[in-house]
MITI-606046 format. One record per residue (C-alpha): y, z negated, x negated; residue number from 1; residue in three letters. Coordinates in pm, 1 decimal. Example, Ala and Ser with C-alpha at 12.3 -4.5 7.8 and 13.67 -1.06 7.14 Angstrom:
2
north | up | east | nr | rest
-450.0 | -780.0 | -1230.0 | 1 | ALA
-106.0 | -714.0 | -1367.0 | 2 | SER
***
This chain:
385
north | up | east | nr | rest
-1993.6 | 366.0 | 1785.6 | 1 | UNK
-1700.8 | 220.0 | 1691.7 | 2 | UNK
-1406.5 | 476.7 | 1545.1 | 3 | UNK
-1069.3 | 322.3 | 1408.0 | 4 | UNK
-786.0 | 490.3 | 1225.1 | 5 | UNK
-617.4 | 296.0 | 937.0 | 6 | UNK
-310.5 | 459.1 | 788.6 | 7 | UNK
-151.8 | 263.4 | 460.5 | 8 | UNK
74.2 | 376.4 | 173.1 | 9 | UNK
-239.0 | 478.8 | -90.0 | 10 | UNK
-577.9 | 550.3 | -89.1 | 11 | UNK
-658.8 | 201.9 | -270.5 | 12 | UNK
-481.8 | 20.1 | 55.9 | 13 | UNK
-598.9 | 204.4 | 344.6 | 14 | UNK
-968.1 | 152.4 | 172.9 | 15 | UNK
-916.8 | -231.6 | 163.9 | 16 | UNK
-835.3 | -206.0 | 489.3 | 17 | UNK
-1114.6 | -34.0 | 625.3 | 18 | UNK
-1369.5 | -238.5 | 393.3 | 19 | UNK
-1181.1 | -594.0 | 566.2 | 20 | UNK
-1209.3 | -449.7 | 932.5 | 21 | UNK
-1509.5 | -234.9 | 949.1 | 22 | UNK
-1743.4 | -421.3 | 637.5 | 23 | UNK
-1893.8 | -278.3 | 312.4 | 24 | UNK
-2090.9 | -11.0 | 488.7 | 25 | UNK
-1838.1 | 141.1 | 655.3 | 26 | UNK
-1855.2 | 538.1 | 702.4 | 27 | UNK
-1526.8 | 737.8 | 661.2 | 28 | UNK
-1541.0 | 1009.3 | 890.1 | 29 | UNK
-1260.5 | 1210.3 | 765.5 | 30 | UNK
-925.8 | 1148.5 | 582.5 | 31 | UNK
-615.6 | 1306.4 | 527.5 | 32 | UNK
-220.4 | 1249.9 | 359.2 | 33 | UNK
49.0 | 1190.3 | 598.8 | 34 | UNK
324.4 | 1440.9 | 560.6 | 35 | UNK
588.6 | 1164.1 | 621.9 | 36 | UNK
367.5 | 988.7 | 309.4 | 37 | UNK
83.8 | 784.0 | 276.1 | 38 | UNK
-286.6 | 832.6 | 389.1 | 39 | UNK
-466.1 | 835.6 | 724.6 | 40 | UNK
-863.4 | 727.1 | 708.2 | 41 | UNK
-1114.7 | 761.4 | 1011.6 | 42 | UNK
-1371.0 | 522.5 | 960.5 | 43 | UNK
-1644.9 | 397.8 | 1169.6 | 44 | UNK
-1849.1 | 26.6 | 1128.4 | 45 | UNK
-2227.3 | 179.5 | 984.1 | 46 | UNK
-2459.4 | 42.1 | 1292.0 | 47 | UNK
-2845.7 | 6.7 | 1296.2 | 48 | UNK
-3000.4 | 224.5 | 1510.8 | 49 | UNK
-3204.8 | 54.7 | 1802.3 | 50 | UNK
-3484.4 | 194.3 | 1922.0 | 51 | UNK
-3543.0 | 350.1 | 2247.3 | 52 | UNK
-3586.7 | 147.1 | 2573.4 | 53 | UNK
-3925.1 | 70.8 | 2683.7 | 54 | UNK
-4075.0 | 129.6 | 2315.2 | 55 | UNK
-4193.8 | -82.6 | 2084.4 | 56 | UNK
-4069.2 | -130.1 | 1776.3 | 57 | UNK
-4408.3 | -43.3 | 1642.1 | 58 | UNK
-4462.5 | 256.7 | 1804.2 | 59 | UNK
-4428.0 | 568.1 | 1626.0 | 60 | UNK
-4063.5 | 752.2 | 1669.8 | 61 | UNK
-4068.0 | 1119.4 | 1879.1 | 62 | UNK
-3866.4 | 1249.9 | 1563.3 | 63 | UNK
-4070.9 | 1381.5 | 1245.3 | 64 | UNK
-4030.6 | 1272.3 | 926.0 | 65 | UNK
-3948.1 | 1639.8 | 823.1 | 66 | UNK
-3629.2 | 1606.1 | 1071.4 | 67 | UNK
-3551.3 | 1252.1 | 950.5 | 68 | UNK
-3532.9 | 1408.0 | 612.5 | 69 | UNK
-3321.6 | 1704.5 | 689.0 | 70 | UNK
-3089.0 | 1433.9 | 864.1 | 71 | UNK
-3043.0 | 1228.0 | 559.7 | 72 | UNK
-2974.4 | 1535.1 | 328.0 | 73 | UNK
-2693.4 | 1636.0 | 543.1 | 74 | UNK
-2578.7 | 1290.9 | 586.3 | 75 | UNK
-2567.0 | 1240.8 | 202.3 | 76 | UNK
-2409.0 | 1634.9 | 176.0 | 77 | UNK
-2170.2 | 1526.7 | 370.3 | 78 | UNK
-2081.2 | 1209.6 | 247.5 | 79 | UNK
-2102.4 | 1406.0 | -112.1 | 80 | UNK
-1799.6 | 1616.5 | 12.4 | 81 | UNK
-1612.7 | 1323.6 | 154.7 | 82 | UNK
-1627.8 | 1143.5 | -165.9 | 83 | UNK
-1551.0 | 1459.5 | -354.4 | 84 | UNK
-1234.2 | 1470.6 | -119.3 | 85 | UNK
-1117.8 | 1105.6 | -158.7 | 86 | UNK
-1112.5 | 1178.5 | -522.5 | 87 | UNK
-937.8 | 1481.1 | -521.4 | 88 | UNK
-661.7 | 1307.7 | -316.0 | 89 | UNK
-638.6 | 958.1 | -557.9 | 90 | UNK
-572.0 | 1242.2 | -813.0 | 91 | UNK
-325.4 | 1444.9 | -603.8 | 92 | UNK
-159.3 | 1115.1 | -532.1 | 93 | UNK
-114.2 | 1028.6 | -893.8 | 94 | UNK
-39.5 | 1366.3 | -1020.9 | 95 | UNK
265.2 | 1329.4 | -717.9 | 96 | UNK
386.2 | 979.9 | -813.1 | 97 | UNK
381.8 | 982.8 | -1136.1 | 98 | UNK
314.6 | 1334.4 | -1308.4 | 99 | UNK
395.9 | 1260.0 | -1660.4 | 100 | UNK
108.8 | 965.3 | -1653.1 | 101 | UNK
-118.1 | 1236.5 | -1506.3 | 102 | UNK
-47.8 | 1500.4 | -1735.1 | 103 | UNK
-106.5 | 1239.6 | -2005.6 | 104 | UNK
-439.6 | 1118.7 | -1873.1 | 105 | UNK
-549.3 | 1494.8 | -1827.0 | 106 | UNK
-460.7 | 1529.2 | -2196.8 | 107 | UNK
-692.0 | 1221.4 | -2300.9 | 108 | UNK
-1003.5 | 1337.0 | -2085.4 | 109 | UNK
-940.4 | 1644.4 | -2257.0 | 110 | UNK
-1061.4 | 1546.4 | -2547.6 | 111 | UNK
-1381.5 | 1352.6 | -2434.2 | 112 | UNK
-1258.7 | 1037.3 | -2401.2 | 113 | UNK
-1413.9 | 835.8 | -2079.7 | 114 | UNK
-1235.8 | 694.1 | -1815.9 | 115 | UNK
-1243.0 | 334.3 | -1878.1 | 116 | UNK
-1074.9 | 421.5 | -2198.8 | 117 | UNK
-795.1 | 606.2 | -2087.6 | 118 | UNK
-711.3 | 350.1 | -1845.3 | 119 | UNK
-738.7 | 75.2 | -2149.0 | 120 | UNK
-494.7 | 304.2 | -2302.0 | 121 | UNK
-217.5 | 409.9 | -2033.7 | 122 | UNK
-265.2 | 33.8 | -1952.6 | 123 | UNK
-67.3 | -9.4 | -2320.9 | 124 | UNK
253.4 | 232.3 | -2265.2 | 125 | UNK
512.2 | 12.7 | -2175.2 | 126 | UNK
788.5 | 172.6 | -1974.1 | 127 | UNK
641.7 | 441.7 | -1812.2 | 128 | UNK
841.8 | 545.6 | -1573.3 | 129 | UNK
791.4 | 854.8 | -1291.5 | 130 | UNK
1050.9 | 988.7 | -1402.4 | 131 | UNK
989.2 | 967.8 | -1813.9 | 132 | UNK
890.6 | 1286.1 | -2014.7 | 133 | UNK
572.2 | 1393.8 | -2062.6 | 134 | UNK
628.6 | 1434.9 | -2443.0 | 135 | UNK
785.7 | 1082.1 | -2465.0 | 136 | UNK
479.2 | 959.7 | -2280.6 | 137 | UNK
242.9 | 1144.6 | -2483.0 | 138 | UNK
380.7 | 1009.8 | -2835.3 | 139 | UNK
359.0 | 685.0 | -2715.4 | 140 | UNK
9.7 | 733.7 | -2562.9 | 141 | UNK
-123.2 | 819.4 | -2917.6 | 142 | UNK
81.7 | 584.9 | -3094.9 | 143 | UNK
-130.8 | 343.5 | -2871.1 | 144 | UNK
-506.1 | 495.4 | -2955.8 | 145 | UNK
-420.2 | 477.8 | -3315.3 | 146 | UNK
-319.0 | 104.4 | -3274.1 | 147 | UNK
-678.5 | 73.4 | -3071.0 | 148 | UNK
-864.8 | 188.5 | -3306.1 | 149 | UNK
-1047.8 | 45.2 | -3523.9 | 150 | UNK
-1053.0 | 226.8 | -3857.0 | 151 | UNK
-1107.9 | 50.2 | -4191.2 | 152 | UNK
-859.4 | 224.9 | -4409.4 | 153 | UNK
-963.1 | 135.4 | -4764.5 | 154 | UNK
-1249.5 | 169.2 | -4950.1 | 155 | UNK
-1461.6 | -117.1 | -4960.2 | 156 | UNK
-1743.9 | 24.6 | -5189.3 | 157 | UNK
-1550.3 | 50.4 | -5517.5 | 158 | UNK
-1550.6 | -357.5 | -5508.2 | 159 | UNK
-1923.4 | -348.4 | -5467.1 | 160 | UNK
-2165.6 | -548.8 | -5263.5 | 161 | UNK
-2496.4 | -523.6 | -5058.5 | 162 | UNK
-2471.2 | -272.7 | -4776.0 | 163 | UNK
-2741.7 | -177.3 | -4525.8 | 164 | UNK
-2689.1 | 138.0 | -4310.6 | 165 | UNK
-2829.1 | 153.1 | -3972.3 | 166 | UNK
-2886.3 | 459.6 | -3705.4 | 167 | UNK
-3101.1 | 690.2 | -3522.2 | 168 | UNK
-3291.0 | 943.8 | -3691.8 | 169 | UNK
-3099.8 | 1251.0 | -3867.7 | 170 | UNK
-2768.8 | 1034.5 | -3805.0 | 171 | UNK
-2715.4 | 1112.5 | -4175.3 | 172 | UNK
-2791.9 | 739.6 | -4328.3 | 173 | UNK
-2953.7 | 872.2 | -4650.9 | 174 | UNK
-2685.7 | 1196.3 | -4682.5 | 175 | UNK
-2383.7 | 893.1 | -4653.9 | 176 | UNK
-2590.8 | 686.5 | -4901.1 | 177 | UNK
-2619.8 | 968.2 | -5144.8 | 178 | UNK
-2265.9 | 1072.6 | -5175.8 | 179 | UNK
-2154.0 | 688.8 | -5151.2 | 180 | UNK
-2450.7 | 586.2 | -5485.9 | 181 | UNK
-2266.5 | 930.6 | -5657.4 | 182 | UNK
-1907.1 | 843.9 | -5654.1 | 183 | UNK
-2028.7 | 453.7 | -5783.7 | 184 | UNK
-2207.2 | 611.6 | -6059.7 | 185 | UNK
-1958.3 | 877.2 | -6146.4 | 186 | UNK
-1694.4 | 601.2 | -6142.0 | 187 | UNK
-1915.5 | 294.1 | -6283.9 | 188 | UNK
-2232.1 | 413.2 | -6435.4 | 189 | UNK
-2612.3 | 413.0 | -6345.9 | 190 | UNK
-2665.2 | 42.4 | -6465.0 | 191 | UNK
-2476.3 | -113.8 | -6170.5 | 192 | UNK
-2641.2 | 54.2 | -5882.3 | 193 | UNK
-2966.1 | 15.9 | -5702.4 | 194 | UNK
-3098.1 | 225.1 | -5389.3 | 195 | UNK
-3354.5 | 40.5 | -5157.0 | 196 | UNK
-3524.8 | 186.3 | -4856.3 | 197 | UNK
-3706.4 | -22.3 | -4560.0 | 198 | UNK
-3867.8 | 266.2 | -4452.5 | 199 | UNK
-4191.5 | 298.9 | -4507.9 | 200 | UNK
-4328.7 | 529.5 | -4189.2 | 201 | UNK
-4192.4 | 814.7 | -4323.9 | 202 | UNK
-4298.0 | 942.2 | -4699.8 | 203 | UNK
-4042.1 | 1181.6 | -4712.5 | 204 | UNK
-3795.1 | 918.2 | -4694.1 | 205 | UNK
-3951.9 | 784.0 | -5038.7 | 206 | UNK
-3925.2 | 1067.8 | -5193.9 | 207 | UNK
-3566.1 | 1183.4 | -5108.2 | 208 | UNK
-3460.9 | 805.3 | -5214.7 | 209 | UNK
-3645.5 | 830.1 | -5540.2 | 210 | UNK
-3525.9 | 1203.1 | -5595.4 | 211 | UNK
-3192.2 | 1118.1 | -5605.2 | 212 | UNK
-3234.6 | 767.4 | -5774.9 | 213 | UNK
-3382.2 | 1017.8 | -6096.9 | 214 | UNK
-3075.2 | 1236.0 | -6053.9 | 215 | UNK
-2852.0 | 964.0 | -6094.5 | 216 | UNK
-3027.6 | 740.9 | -6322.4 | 217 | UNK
-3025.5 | 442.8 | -6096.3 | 218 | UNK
-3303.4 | 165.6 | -5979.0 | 219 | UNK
-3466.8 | 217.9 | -5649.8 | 220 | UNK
-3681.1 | -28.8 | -5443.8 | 221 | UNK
-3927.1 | 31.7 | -5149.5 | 222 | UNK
-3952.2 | -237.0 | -4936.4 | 223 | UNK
-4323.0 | -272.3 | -4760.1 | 224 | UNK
-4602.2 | -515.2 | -4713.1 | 225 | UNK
-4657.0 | -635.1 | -5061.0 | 226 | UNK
-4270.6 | -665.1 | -5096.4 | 227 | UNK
-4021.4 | -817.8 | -4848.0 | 228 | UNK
-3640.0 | -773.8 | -4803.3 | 229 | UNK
-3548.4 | -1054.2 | -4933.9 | 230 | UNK
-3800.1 | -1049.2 | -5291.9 | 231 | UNK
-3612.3 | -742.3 | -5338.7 | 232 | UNK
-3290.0 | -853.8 | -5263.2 | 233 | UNK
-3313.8 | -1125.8 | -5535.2 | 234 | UNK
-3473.6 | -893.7 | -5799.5 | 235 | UNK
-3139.5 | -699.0 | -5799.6 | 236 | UNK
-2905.9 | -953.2 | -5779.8 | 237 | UNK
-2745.9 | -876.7 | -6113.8 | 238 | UNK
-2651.0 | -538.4 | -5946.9 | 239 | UNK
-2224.0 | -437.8 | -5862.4 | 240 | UNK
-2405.8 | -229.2 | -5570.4 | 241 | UNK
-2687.5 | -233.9 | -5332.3 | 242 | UNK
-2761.3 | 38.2 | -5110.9 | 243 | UNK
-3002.4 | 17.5 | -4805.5 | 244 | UNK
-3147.6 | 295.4 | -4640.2 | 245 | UNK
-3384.8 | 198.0 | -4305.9 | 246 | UNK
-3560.2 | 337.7 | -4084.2 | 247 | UNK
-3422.9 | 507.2 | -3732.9 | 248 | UNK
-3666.8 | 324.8 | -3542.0 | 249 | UNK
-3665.3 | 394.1 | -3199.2 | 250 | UNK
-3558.0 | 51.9 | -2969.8 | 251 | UNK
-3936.7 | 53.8 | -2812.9 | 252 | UNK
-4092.7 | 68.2 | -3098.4 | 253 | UNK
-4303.1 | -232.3 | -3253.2 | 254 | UNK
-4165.0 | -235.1 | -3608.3 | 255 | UNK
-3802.6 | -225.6 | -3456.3 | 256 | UNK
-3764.5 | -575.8 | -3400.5 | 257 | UNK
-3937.4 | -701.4 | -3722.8 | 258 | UNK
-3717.2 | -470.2 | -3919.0 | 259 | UNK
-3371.3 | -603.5 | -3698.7 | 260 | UNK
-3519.1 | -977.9 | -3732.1 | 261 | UNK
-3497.4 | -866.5 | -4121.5 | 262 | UNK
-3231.8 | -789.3 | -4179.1 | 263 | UNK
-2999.5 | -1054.9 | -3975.2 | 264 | UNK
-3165.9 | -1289.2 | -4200.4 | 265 | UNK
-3010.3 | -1174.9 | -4523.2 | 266 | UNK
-2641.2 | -1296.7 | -4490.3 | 267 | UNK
-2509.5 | -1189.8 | -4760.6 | 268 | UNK
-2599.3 | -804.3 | -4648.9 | 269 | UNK
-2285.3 | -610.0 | -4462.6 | 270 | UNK
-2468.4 | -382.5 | -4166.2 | 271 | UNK
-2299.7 | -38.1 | -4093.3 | 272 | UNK
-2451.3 | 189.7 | -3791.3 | 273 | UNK
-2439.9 | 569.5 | -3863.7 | 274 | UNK
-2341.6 | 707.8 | -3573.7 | 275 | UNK
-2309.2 | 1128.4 | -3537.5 | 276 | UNK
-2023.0 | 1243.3 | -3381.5 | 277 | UNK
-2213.5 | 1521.2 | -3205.4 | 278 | UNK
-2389.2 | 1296.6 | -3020.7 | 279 | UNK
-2279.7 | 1233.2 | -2628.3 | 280 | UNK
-2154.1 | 873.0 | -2508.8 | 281 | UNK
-2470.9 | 738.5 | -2353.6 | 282 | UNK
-2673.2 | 828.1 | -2683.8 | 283 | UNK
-2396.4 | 650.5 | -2872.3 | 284 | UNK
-2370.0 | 360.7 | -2618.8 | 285 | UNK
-2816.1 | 385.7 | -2721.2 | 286 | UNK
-2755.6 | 336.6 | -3071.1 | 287 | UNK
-2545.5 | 60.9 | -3046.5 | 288 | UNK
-2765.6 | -168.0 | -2806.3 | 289 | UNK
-3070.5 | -71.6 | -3070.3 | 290 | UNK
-2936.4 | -134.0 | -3361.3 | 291 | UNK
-2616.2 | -328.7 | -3304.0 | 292 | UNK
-2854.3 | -656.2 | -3258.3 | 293 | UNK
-2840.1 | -647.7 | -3653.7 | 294 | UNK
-2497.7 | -799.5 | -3648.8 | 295 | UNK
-2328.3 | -443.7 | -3752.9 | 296 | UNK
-2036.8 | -550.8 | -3832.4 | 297 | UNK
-1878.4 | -137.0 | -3914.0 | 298 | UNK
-1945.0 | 180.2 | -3826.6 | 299 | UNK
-1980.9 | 565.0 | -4005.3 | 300 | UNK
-1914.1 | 873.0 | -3804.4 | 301 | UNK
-2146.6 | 1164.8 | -3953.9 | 302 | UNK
-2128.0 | 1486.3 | -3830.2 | 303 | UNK
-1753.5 | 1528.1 | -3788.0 | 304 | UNK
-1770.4 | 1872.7 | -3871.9 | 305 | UNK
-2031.5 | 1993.1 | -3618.3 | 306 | UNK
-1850.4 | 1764.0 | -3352.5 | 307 | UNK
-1714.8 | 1959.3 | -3014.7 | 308 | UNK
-1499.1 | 1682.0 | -2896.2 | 309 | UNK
-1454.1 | 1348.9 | -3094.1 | 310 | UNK
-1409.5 | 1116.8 | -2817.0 | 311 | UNK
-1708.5 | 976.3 | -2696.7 | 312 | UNK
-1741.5 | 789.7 | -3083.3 | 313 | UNK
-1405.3 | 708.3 | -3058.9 | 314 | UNK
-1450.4 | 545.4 | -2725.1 | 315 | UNK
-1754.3 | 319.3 | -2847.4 | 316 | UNK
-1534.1 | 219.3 | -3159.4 | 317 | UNK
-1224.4 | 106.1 | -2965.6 | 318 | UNK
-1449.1 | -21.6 | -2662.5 | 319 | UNK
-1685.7 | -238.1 | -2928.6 | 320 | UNK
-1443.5 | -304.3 | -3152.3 | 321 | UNK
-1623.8 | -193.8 | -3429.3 | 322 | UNK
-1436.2 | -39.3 | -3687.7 | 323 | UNK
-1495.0 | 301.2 | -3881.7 | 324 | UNK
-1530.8 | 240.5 | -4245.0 | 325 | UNK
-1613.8 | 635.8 | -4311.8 | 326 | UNK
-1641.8 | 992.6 | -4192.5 | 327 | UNK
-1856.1 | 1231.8 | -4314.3 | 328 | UNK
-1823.1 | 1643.2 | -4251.4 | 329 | UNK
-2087.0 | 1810.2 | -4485.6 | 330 | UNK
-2386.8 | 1813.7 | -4723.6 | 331 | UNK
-2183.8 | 1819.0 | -5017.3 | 332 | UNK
-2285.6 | 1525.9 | -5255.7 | 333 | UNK
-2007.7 | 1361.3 | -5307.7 | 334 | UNK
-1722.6 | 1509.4 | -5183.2 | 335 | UNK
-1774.8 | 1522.3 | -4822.3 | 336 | UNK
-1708.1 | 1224.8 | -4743.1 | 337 | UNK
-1381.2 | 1000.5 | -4666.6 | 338 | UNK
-1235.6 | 677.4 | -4618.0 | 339 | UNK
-1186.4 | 660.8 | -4192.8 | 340 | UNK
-779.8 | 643.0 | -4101.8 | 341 | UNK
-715.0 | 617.7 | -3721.4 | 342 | UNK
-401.3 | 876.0 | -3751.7 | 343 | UNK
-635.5 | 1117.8 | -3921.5 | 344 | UNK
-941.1 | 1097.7 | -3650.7 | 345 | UNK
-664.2 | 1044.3 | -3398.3 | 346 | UNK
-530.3 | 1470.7 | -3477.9 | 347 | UNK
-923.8 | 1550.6 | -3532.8 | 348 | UNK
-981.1 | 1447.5 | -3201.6 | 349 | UNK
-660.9 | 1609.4 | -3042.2 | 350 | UNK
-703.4 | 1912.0 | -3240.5 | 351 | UNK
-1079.2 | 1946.3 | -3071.2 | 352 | UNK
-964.6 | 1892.3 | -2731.8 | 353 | UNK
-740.1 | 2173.3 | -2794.7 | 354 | UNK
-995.2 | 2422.5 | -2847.9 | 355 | UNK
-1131.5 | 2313.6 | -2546.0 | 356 | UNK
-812.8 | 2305.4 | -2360.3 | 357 | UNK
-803.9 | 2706.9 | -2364.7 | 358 | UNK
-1144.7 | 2663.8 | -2117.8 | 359 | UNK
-1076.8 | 2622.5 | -1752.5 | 360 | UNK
-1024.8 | 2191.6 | -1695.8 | 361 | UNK
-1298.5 | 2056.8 | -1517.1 | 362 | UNK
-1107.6 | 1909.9 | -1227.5 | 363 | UNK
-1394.1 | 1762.7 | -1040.8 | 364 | UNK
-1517.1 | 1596.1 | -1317.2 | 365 | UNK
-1156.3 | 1416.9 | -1420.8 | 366 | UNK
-1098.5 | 1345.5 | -1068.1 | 367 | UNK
-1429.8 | 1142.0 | -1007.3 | 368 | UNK
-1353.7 | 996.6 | -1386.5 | 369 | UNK
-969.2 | 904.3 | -1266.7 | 370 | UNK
-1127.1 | 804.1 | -881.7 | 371 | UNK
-1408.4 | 582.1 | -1016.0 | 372 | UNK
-1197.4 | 413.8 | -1279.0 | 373 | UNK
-955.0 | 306.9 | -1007.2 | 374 | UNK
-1239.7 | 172.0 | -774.0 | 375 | UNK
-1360.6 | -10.3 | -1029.4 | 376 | UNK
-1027.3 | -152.2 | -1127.6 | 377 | UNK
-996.1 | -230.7 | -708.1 | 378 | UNK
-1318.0 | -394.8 | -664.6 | 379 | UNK
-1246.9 | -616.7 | -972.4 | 380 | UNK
-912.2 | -695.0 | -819.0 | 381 | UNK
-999.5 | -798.9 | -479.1 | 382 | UNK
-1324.2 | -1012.2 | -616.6 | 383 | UNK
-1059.3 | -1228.7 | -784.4 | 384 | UNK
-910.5 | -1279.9 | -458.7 | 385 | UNK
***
């Protein structure tokens, strides 16, 4: 076995170093910071074991599966705990060099933002200095979110227009459509709204539609297989505002495509995904690959009110670029509703992590976050090499 020690001024370095000499599969054996600065790294090239002499390769090995099996789950224990180690010392080396940008990231991951965000974030804050304030730091950390994201800031329904709103099922798509047809009618009149719905697997979706199209005095279409989108469509032309509601068709499912096909072939219809704020970032990051093949071209956050933390839906808006048109927080028809503002979501989302911020941190989870992020950020460095 070959053992080698590689000492270097950061984590990041003395890992090149060791993937350059040793290869990809290296095994670090143990690691440690220097107390006259920097890291040390035992690491050892990962060989293939040979088998013993005078047997055949074919031959059955003297050691049981059972023990070959309690081998590899210490192996990967171990290797668990050295990984869990290496993190915990990129983040003590970071909270050391430069503990205002630490205290600033801790503060973002606070309130549920991911990793690759934050970094897209600090990455904006010019002169950030060790030495700088953490409050200086901090105003210009949110100064850059709001600039990153996305949000609409006017109302683009009171100039009318086709709109069809996209999500998952219970996103709130009919609930937004309601209290969107309601403030038309209240400020235009029945005569220049219609209500259409695509859905046609579930007849409760019918009969909300229709329910509230009586309440309000409007027209309301169902399109199925005697008629099509885009028959519809042209029957209401004469109409300020068009409201779709489909359905939250699962990505597997058959109609799915047919109904995304459908809709990207009406141009003249703007797609918004519903997307509930409650939901966690790989169900959001779901949504979007369903339904965002409909050329969405906006986004409404539902649920803001039952919401623990705000930023996984952030995230997705700044990461897509897709920006938030409205947020919803409530059954009330039509008042709970609002035009999206990024300084406005921006304090939500603070104001969230705050209540969360009187729990106990997760440290092992923001130091794998803050340790993968700057791997990644490595490996994408050195590839370019």
């Amino acid at each position: 076995m070959q053992v080698r020690k590689f000492t270097a001024r950061d984590m990041r370095q003395v890992l090149k170093l060791v993937r350059e000499s040793l290869g990809e599969d290296a095994a670090i054996l143990s690691s440690r910071s220097l107390a006259e600065g920097g890291v040390e790294v035992v690491a050892t090239r990962a060989e293939k074991p040979t088998p013993p002499s005078g047997q055949g390769s074919s031959n059955p090995s003297n050691v049981s599966q059972a023990e070959f099996g309690a081998m590899r789950s210490e192996l990967n224990s171990i290797r668990s705990l050295l990984q869990q180690r290496l993190n915990g010392m990129a983040w003590e080396q970071f909270e050391r060099q430069t503990p205002a940008q630490a205290t600033v990231w801790e503060r973002f991951s606070t309130m549920g933002l991911p990793a690759p965000v934050i970094r897209q974030l600090m990455s904006q804050i010019k002169g950030s200095g060790s030495a700088e304030k953490v409050s200086d730091l901090w105003r210009k950390a949110l100064t850059a979110m709001v600039k990153s994201l996305p949000a609409l800031g006017f109302d683009p329904i009171v100039n009318g227009g086709v709109y069809a709103f996209l999500g998952p099922t219970g996103a709130g798509k009919t609930t937004t459509i309601a209290k969107l047809a309601t403030q038309y009618v209240l400020a235009h009149g029945p005569d220049e709204v219609a209500l259409v719905t695509t859905d046609s697997f579930r007849l409760a979706s019918h009969e909300q539609l229709r329910a509230l199209a009586r309440i309000l005095g409007v027209t309301v279409r169902i399109v199925d297989n005697h008629h099509s989108l885009s028959e519809t469509l042209a029957s209401l032309e004469h109409k300020s505002l068009v409201l779709i509601d489909t359905a939250g068709l699962p990505a597997a499912h058959a109609e799915q495509a047919r109904q995304i096909e459908s809709l990207r072939s009406q141009p003249g219809v703007r797609k918004w995904l519903v997307l509930p704020a409650t939901a966690q970032g790989p169900v959001l990051e779901a949504a979007w690959r369903n339904y965002g093949r409909a050329d969405v071209v906006a986004c409404v956050l539902s649920h803001v009110d039952e919401a623990c933390l705000l930023g996984d839906a952030l995230a997705l808006s700044i990461m897509k670029g897709l920006p938030v048109v409205y947020e919803t927080f409530g059954q009330s028809i039509p008042d709970d509703i609002a035009v999206a503002k990024a300084p406005a979501l921006v304090k939500k989302a603070i104001d969230l992590g705050r209540v969360l911020a009187s729990e106990p941190v997760d440290k092992d989870r923001l130091m794998q976050g803050f340790a993968t992020e700057s791997n990644a950020v490595f490996r994408a460095g050195t590839s370019a090499i």
